[in-house]
C-alpha positions in Angstrom: 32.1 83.2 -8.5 31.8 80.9 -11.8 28.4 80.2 -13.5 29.5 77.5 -16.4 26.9 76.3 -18.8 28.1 73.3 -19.3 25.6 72.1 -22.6 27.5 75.4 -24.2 31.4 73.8 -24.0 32.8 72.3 -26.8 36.3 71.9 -26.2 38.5 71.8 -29.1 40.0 68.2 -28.6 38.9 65.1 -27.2 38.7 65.4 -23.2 39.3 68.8 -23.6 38.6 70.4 -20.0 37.7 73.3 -17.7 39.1 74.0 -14.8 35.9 74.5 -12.1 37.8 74.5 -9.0 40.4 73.0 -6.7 39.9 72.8 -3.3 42.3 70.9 -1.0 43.8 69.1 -3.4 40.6 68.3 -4.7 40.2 69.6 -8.5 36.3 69.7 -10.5 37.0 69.6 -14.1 33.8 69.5 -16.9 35.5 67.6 -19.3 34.1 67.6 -23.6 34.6 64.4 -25.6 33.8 62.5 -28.6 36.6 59.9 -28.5 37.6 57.1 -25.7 39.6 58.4 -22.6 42.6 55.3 -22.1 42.7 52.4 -19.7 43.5 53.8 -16.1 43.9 54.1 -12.5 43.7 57.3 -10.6 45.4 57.8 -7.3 42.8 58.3 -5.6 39.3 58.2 -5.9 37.0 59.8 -8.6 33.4 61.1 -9.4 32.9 60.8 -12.7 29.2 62.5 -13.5 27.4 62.5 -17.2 25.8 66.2 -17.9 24.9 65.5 -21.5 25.0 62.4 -23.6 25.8 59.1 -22.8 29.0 57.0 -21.5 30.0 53.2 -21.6 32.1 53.1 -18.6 34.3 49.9 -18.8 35.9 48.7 -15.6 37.5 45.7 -14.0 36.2 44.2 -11.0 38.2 41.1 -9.6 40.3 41.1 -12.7 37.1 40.6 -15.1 36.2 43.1 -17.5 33.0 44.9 -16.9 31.1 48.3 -18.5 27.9 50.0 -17.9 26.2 52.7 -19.8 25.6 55.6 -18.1 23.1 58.1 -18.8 22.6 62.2 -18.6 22.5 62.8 -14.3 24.1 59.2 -14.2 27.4 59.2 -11.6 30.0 56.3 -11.6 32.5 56.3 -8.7 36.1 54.8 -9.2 37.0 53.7 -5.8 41.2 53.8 -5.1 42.6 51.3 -7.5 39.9 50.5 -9.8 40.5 50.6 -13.7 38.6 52.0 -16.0 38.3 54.2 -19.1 34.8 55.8 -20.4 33.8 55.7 -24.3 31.5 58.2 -25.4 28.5 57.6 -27.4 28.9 60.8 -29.6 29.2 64.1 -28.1 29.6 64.0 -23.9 29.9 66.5 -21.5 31.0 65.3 -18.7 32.3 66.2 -14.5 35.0 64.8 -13.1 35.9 64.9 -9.2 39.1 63.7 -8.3 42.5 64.4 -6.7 44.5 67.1 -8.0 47.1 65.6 -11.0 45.3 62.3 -11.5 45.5 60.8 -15.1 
């Protein structure tokens, strides 16, 4: 059993993490940030889920360049084979759902 308070991590590097669980391949990570992630594509699909502060979430959809902002309790979901790469807006705490050794 795990009780994480997530509004108390501060990770000591940009998309610093902690490992919640992996379950059949599956791994839940609460990622900290203050700095851009990269441009990416995950191998399978992903939950990515704002806990504190705010994310632009670019993507591209057809080949154009799109981005959202998501909000605290906002949840963006990367399908198979879409790109994308979040920017914090300051200090974000963050969960991330996806398969086990994804980027």
């Amino acid at each position: 059993m795990k009780i994480i308070r997530s509004n108390q991590f501060i990770g000591d590097r940009p998309w610093a993490s902690i490992d919640i669980a992996s379950m059949n391949g599956i791994t839940t990570r609460l990622h900290w940030t203050d700095q851009p992630y990269k441009w990416h594509v995950n191998d399978g699909q992903e939950v990515f889920a704002v806990l504190d502060g705010r994310v632009e979430m670019f993507f591209k959809e057809d080949g154009v360049e799109k981005s959202t902002l998501l909000e605290t309790g906002d949840i963006f979901y990367a399908s198979v084979g879409t790109a994308h790469v979040a920017h914090p807006c300051g200090v974000a705490r963050i969960l991330v759902v996806e398969s086990e050794g994804s980027v």
